[in-house]
N, C-alpha and C positions, 0 to 999 in steps of 0.2 A: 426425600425421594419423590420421586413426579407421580403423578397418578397412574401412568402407564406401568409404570415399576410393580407399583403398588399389588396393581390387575392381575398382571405375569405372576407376583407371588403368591396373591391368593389362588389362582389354576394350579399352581405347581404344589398346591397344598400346605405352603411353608408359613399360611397363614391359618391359624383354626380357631372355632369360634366354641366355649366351650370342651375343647380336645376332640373336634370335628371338623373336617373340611367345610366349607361354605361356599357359595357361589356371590362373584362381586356384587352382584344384587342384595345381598341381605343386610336389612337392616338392624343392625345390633340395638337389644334392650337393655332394659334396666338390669344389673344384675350377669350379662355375659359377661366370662371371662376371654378376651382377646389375647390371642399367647400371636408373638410375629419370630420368624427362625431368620434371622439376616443372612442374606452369604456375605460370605469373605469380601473385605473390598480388595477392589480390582486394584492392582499394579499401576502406579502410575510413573513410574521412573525407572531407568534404564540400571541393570545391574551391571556394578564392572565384574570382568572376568579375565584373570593371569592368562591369557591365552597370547602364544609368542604370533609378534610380527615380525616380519623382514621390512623394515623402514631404509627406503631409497632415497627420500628426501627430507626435511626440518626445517623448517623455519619458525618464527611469531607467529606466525599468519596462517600457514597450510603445511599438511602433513600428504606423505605418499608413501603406498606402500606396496609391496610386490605380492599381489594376492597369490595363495596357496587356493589350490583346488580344494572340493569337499566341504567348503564355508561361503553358506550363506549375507551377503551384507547388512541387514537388520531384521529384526525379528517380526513374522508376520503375522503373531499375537502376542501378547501380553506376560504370557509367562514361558514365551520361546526363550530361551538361551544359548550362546554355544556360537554369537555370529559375531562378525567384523564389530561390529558398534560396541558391543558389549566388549572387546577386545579394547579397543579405542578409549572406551569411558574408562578403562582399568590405567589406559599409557597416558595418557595427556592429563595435563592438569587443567587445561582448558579446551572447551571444544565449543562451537554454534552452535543457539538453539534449534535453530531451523523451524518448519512448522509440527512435526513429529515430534513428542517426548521419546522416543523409541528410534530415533533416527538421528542423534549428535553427529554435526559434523558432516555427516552421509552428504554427499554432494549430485552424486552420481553411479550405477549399481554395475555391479559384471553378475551375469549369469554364475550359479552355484560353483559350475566346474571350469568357469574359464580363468585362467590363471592372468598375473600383470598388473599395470598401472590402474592404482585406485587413487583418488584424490579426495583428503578431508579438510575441512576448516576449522580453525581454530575461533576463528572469530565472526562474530554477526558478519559486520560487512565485509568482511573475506569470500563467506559463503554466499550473499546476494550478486556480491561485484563478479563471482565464477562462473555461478548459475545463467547471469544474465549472459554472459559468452556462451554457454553449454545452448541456450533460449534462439542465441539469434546466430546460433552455427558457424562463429568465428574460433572456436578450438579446432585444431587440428589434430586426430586420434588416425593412429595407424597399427591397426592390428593383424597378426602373423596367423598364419594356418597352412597346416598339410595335407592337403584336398587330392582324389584321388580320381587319377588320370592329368592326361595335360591341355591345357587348355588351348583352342586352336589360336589364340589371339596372344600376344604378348601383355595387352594391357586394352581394359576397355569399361566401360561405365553402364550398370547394371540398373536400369530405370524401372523394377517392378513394385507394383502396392504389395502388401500385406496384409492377410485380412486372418481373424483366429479360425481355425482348424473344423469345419461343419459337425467332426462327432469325438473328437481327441481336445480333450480339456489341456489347456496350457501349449498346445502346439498352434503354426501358423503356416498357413502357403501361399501362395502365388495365385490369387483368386483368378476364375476365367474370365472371358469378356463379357457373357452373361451377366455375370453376379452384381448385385446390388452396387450403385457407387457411393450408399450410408455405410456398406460395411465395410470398408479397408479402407488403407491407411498411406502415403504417398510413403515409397522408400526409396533412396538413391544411393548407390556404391560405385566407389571405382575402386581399381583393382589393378595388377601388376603382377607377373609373373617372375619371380626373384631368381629360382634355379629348377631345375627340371629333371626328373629319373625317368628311369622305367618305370612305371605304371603310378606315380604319384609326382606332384609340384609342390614349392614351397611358394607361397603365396603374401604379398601386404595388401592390406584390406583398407581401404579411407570410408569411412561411411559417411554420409554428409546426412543423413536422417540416423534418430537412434532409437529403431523400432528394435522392439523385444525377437530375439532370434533373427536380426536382419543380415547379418552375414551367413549363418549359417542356412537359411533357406534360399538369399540368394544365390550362392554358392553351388546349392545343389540344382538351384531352380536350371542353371545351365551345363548342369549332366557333373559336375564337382562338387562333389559330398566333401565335407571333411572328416578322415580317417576319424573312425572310432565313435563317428556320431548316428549311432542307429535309428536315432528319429527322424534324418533325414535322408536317410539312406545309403551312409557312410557303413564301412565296415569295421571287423576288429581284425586287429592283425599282429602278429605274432613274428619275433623274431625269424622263426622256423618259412613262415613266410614271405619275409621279404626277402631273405638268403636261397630259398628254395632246397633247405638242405634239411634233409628229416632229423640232423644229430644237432639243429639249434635249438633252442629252447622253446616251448609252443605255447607259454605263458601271454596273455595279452599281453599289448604293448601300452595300450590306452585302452579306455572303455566307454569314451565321454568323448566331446568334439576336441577336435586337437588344435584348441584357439587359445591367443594370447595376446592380452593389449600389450604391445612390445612399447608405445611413445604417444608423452601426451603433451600438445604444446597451446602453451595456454602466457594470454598478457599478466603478468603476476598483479593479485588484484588489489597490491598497495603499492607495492615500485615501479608498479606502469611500464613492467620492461619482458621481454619475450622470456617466459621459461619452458623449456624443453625438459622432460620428465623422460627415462628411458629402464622398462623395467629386464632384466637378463632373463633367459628362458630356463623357463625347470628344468631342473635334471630328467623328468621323465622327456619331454618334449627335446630336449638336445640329443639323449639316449638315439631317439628314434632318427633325426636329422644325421646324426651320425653312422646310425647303420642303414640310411637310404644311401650318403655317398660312400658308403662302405661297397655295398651290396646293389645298388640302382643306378649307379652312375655311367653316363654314357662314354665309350671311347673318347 
């Protein structure tokens, strides 16, 4: 144990001297008893866990899988469990070390609740030869959303930074032209308008930067929140409300942004040949696409 270790546990009194706290300063005699209370050692390896995936692709090389909402991609301490990786470590007989114990495989992350194309490695240079695409921004990712309102533009390229949130831990916005240029971060999107309702759009996203919440604060940054995403100022919305009819059902529809990496196209990183990865929309997110042209659709 390091010295500083050592410090920590005599403060935390798991060291006594004689069956008495002491302070790192004392110098033990002739004749003290020294009693030490170890903790537990720490987790150094990923546990697997039976937890089902929907696997969209297989090969030697790389895995993909059609993220479910409500799960985390790896765990972000030590005796977290219950996330994709740990799924992973359970299905594959082999995965990449990466530089994380706690990370096999993990290539690149979806926020908790955004569902679609995840991509792992099976193998070291699988995962390096990916990365370094993901590094110098020749993947091509195009992600689906139903944002609310229509957007005036059929399609147009969204060049704002992002910098974290001045008093909301984990959130991000569109900093002013005041603010610091140490503190944000270059973000670029473009964008397409796919089909169009009353009072919502269905949306494909290309991010060409992969800041944390960059679609989703771009998005709103230009007055289109996506449905159901409340921290950006997205609403919930209810069968009952997009029908307008008080005898639908008023249950949410969603509760969380209504995102989905739907396609991910990448040079495969041992056959050197283009693959296109395409993951199909949940049932909750078709649900809803279904009752906009149900219920939103224009003459």
């Amino acid at each position: 144990m390091s010295r500083t270790a050592v410090q920590r546990l005599i403060k935390e009194g798991a060291i006594t001297v004689n069956g008495l706290p002491a302070k790192p300063s004392y110098e033990p005699g002739t004749g003290d008893i020294i009693e030490i209370s170890l903790p537990p050692r720490e987790r150094t390896e990923l546990i697997p866990e039976d937890i089902p995936l929907d696997i969209i692709y297989e090969d030697d090389h790389l895995l993909a899988i059609n993220k479910r909402t409500g799960i985390i991609c790896h765990p972000a301490r030590a005796t977290q469990t219950g996330t994709i990786a740990n799924a992973v470590a359970f299905y594959a007989d082999q995965l990449s070390a990466g530089s994380d114990p706690f990370r096999p495989g993990i290539i690149h992350r979806l926020d908790k609740n955004t569902t679609g194309v995840m991509l792992i490695a099976k193998t070291d240079e699988a995962h390096w030869r990916v990365s370094l695409q993901f590094e110098k921004r020749t993947t091509q990712k195009t992600y689906f959303g139903i944002v609310e309102g229509e957007p005036r533009l059929d399609g147009d390229i969204i060049d704002r930074p992002l910098a974290a949130h001045p008093t909301v831990k984990g959130l991000f916005i569109v900093p002013g032209r005041a603010s610091r240029l140490n503190l944000f971060k270059e973000a670029v999107t473009r964008y397409e308008v796919v089909e169009r309702f009353k009072g919502f759009s269905l949306v494909h996203m290309h991010p060409k930067t992969g800041r944390t919440h960059q679609l989703r604060v771009h998005m709103s940054s230009i007055g289109h929140p996506m449905m159901g995403d409340t921290h950006y100022g997205g609403h919930i919305c209810s069968e009952r409300d997009l029908a307008g009819d008080l005898e639908k059902a008023s249950e949410p529809l969603i509760t969380y942004q209504s995102l989905h990496a739907l396609k991910l196209r990448i040079m495969h990183p041992i056959k050197e040949e283009p693959l296109t990865i395409e993951a199909p929309l949940s049932p909750q997110l078709q649900r809803i696409v279904d009752l906009l042209r149900k219920h939103r659709s224009y003459p």
